[in-house]
Structure formats: C-alpha cells, structure tokens
Kinemage of the C-alpha trace (Angstrom):
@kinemage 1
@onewidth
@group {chain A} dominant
@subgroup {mainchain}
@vectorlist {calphas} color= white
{ca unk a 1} P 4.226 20.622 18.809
{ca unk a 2} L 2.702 20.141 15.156
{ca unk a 3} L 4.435 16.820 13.406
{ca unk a 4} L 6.530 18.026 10.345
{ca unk a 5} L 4.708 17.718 6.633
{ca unk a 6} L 5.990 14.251 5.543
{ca unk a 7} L 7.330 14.283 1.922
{ca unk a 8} L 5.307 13.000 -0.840
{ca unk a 9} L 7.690 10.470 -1.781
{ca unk a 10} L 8.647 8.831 1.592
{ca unk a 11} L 4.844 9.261 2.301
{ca unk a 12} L 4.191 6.924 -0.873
{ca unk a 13} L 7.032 4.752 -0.038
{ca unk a 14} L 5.588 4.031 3.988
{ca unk a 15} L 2.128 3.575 2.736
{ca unk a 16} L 3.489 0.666 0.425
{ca unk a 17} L 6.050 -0.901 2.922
{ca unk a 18} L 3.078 -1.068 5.348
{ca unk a 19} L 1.055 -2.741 2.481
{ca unk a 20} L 3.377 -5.453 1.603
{ca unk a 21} L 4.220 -6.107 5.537
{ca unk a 22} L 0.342 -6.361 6.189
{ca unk a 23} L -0.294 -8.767 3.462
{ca unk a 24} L 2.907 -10.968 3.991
{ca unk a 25} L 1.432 -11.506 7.590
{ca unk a 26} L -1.665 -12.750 5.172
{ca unk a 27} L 0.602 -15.054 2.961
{ca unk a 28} L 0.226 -19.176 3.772
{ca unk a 29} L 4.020 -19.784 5.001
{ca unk a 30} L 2.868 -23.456 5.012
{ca unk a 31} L 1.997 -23.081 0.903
{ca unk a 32} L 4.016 -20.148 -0.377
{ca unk a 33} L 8.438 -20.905 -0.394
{ca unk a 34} L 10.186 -19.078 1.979
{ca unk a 35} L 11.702 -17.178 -1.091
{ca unk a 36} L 8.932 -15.357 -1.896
{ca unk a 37} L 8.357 -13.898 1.870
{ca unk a 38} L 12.619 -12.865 1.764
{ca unk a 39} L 12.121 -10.776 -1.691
{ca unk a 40} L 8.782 -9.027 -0.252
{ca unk a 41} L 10.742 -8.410 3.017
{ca unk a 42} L 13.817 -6.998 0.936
{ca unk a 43} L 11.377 -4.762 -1.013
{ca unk a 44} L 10.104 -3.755 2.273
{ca unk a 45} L 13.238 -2.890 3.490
{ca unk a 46} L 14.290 -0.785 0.167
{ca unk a 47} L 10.697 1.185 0.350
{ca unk a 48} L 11.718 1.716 4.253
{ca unk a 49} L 15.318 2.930 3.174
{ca unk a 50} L 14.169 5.173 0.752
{ca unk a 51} L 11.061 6.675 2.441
{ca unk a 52} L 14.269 7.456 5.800
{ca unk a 53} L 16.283 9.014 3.159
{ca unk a 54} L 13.756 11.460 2.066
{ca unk a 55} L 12.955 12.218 5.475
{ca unk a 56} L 16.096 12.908 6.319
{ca unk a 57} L 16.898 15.432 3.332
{ca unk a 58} L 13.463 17.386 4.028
{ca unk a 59} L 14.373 17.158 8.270
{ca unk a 60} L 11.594 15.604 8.968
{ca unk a 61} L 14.224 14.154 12.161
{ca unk a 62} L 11.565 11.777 14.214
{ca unk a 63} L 9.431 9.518 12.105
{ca unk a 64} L 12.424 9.166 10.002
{ca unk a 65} L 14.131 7.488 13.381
{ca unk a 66} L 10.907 5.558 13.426
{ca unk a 67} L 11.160 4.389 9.658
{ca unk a 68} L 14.701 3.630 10.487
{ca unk a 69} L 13.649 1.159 12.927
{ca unk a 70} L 11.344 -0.326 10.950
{ca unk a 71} L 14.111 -0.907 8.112
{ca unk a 72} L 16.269 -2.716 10.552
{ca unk a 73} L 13.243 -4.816 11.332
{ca unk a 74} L 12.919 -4.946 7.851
{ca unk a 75} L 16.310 -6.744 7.769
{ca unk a 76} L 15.814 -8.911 10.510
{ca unk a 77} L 12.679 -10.062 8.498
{ca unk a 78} L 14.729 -10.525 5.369
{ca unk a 79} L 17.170 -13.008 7.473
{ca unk a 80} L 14.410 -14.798 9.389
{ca unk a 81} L 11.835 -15.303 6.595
{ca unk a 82} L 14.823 -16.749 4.318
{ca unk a 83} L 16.068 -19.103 7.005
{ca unk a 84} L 12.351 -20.439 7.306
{ca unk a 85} L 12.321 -19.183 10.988
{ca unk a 86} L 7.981 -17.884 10.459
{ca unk a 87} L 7.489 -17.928 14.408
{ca unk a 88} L 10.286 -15.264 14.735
{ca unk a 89} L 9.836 -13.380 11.104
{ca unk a 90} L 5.935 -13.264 11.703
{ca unk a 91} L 6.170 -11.201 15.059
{ca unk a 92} L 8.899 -9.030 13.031
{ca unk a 93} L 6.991 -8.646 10.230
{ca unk a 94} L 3.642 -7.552 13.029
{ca unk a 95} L 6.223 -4.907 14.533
{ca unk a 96} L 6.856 -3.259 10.879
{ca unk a 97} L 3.486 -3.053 10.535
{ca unk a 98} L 2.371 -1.010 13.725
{ca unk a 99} L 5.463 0.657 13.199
{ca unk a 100} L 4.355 1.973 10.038
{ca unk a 101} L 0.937 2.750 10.404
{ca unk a 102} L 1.559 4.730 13.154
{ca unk a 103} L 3.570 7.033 11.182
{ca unk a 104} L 0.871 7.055 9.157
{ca unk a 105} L -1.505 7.901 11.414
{ca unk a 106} L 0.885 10.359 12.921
{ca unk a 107} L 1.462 12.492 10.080
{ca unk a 108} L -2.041 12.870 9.163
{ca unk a 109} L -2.627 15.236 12.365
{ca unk a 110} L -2.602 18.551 11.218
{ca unk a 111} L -3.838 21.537 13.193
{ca unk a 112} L -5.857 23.207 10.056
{ca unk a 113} L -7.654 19.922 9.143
{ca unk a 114} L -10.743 19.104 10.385
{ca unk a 115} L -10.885 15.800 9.246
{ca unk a 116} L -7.772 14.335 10.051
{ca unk a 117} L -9.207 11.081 10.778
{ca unk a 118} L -10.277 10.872 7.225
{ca unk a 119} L -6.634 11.584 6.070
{ca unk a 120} L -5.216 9.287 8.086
{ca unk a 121} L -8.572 6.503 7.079
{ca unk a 122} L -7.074 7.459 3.222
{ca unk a 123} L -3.476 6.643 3.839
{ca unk a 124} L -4.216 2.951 5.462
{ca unk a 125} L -6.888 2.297 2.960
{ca unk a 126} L -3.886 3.409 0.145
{ca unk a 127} L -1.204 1.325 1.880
{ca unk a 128} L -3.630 -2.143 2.100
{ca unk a 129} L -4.797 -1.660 -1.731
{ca unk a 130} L -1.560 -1.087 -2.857
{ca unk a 131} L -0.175 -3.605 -1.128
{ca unk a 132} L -2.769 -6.262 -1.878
{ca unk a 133} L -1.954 -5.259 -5.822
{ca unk a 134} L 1.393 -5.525 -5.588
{ca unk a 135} L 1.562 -8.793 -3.664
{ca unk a 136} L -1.195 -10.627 -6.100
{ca unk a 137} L 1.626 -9.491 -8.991
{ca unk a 138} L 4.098 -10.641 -7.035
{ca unk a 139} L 2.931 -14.120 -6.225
{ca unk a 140} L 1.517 -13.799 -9.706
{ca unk a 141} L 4.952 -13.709 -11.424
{ca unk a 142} L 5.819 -16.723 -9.129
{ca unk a 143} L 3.900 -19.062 -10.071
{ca unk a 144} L 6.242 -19.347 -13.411
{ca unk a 145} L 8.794 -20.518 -11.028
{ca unk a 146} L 6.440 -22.533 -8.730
{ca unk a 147} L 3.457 -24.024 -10.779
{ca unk a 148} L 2.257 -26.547 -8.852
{ca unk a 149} L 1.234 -24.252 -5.954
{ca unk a 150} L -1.905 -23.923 -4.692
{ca unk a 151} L -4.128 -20.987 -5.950
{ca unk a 152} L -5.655 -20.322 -2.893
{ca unk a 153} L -3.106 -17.773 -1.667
{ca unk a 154} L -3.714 -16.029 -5.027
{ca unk a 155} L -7.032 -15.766 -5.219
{ca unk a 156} L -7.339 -14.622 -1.730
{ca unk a 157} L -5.170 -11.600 -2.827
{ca unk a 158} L -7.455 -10.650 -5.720
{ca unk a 159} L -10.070 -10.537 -3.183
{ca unk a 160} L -7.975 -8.333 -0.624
{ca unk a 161} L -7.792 -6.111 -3.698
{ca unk a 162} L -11.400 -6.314 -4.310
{ca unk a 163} L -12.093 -5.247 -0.913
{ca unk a 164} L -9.722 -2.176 -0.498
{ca unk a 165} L -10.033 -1.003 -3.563
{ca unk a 166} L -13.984 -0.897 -2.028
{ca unk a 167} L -12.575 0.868 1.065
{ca unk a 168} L -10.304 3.114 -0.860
{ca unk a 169} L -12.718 3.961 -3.331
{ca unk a 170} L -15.110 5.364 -0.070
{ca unk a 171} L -12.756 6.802 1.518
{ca unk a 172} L -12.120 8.836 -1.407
{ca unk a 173} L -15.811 9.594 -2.059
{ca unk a 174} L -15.884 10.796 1.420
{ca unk a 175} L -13.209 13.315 0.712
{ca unk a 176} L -13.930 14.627 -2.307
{ca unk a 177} L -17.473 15.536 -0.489
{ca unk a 178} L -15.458 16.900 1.894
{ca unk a 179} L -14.123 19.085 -0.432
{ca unk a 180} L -17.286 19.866 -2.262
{ca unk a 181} L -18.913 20.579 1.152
{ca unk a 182} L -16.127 21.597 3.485
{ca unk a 183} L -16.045 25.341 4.978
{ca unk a 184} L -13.385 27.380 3.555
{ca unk a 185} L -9.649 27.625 4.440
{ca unk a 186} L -9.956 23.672 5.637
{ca unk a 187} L -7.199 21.342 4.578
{ca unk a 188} L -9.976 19.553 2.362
{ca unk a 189} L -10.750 22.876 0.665
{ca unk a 190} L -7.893 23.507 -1.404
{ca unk a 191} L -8.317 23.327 -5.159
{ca unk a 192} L -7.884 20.811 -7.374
{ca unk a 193} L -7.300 19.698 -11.351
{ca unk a 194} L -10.047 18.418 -12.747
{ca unk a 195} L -7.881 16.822 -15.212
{ca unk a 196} L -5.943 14.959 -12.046
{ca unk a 197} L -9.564 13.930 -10.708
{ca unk a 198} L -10.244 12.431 -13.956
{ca unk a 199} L -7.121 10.083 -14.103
{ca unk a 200} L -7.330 9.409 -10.142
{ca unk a 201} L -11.133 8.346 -10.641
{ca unk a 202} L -10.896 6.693 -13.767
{ca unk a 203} L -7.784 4.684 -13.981
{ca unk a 204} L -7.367 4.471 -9.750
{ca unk a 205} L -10.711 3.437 -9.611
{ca unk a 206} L -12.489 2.164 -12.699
{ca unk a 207} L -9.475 1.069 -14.713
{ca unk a 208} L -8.640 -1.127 -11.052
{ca unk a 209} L -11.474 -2.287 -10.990
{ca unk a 210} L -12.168 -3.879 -14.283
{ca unk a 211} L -8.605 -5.262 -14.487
{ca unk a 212} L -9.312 -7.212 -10.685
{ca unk a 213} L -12.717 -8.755 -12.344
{ca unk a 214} L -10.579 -9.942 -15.134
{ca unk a 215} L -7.696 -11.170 -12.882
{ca unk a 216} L -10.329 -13.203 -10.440
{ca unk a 217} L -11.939 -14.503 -13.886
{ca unk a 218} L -8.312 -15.853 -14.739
{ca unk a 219} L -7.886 -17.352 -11.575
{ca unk a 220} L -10.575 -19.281 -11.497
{ca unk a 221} L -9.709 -21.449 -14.475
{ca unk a 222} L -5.892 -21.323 -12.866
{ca unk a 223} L -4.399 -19.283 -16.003
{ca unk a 224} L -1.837 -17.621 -13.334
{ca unk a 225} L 0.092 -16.064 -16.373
{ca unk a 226} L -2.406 -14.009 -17.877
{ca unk a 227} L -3.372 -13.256 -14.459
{ca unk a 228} L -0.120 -12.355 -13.986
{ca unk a 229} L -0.160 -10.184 -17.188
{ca unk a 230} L -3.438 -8.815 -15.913
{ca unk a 231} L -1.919 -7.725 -12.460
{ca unk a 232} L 0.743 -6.018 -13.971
{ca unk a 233} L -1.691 -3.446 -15.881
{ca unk a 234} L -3.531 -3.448 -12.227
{ca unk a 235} L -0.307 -1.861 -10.609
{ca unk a 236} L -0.079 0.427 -13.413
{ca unk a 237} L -3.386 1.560 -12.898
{ca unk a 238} L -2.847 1.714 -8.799
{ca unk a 239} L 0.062 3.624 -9.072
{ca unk a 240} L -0.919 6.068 -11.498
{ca unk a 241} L -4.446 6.376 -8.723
{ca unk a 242} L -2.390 6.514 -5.612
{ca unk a 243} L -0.011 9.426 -6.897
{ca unk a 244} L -2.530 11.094 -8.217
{ca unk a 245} L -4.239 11.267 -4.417
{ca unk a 246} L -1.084 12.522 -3.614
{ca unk a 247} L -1.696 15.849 -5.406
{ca unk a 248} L -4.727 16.991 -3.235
{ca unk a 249} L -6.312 15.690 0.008
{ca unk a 250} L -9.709 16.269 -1.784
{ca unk a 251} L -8.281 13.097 -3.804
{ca unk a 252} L -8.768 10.794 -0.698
C-alpha cells in the first residue's frame, strides 16, 4: 500500500522538529540553562502540532498518529528538560528523533521514483541544516541573557551548520543531476523554474554560506551579538533555500 503524499507544510514543519530534537541531544546540558533546552522542546512541540494538524486536514491518517506521538513526547520533553531531569529528557528527546526521521524516511518511498533514497538523503540533510541554523540563532539570542557562558556550544553549532550545509548542498547537486540525467516520467524529471533554482542555489546555498564564514569569524573574537545578528540573516537565507526545495525534487 503506497504511503499518502505528505503536505508541504507539515513536511517542512517534521524536517525542522527533527532538526532542533537532533541538535538539542548535541547541546552541553552541563553549560547551556535548562531554559534554553524547555523553549527548543516547546518549539518542537508547536512544529510537531502543526505538521499533525496539516496531516490531519489533507488525511494523511498514519504518520499523523506518528507525529502525534512525537508531540506528546514533545511535551514530556518540555516538562523534563525544565525540571533539569537530562537523564530522562535526553532518552525523550532520542525517541522524537527516530520518531521523526522515520516519517521522513517513510514518506520519501514512492513507487514512480527511482531514487527514493536520495529523497529521503535530502529531507535528513534539510532537517540537520535547518536545525543546526536555527539552534546557533537560538543560543545566539541567549547569550544576551546569559553572557558569561561558554562559547564552545556556539561555535560547535556554526560548525554543524558548516557541515550540513556541505551535505545539503551534495545532496542537492546529486539531484539536480538527477534531473538533468534522469529517464523520463521519473519523479526527478519533472520541470522546474529556473528562476526558483536561482534563489534555492544562491541564497540556500551561497548566501548560507557566506553568512556561516562571517558568523564563525564573530565567534571567534566572542562578539555573540553580531553573531547573533549574523544568524538571523542565516535563517532567512535557510528558509527561503529549504522552501524553495520544496517546489521540485530536482531541488534536492
């Protein structure tokens, strides 16, 4: 039985819970405050709620049960991380992740697609660059709040978004020769904007990439608030490059 199209915006919304969860797991407990890890887990749990909802409207019936799950997890990690409980919020926060990836993974089967494995290689390459973004801005923005904290969680966010934003950017490469290359009436085959390649290359891609060299140049001399500001304009430019995917599969 073929698994249901997810939608595009619970399909955005999974990839990003499963980003933050993944990188929280990455997050020092013994450096970072515990309220930090409860507002990631209560995004987490709004991304989860959302991503149900959509499912639910379009009918997609099972992974939405799935995503439910996860959102009660979700809460439970809200509760535990804020009580400074880490050895029961960090197996929670593992669960969310598997949870999610699956689904992930899951979806990405599709009968007409050859490459399926590539799909599903571009959705957990989207979810661990956008989450490594979001979660450097994140723990950016808390540093006003929490100055004397170390920098070494920081800066070993800017390099998790070095490093998928490498993996993404392949994965995508791979596709879009997929598409070039791919026999026709393939999944990878259908069309796609030039205009939309542009953006999703050059402001996904490029545009990420210069603002991460100028965010690990900030960290370095420990100017967290124009890193900060700088990480802001890098989820602009991830968000504009991840929807953008969204549009084609020959987008990665």
């Amino acid at each position: 039985m073929p698994i249901p199209t997810i939608p595009l915006l619970a399909d955005f919304a999974i990839r990003l819970a499963c980003g933050l969860a993944l990188l929280l797991l990455a997050t020092p407990w013994r450096i970072v405050p515990p309220s930090f890890f409860r507002t990631h887990s209560q995004i987490i749990l709004g991304l989860l709620v959302l991503a149900a909802l959509d499912m639910s409207r379009a009918g997609v019936n099972v992974p939405a049960g799935v995503v439910i799950g996860a959102a009660v997890l979700a809460y439970l990690a809200t509760v535990t991380w804020g009580l400074g409980l880490p050895r029961l919020a960090l197996p929670t926060t593992s669960v969310i992740v598997l949870a999610t990836a699956g689904i992930l993974v899951a979806v990405s089967r599709d009968a007409r697609a050859e490459a399926w494995a590539l799909t599903a290689s571009g959705r957990l390459a989207s979810a661990f660059l956008m989450g490594s973004t979001f979660t450097a801005m994140l723990l950016g923005h808390h540093y006003l709040t929490a100055p004397a904290m170390s920098i070494s969680p920081l800066r070993r966010f800017v390099k998790c978004m070095a490093g998928g934003l490498g993996i993404r950017a392949f994965v995508a490469g791979l596709s879009l020769w997929f598409w070039l290359n791919g026999p026709p009436g393939s999944n990878l085959s259908a069309g796609v904007s030039p205009l939309f390649l542009t953006i999703r290359w050059g402001m996904g891609f490029a545009g990420l990439a210069l603002a991460t060299v100028m965010t690990w140049k900030t960290v370095e001399i420990r100017s967290t608030q124009s890193a900060t500001g700088i990480l802001y304009i890098a989820v602009i430019f991830v968000l504009i490059g991840e929807l953008t995917s969204l549009c084609s599969p020959a987008m990665g």
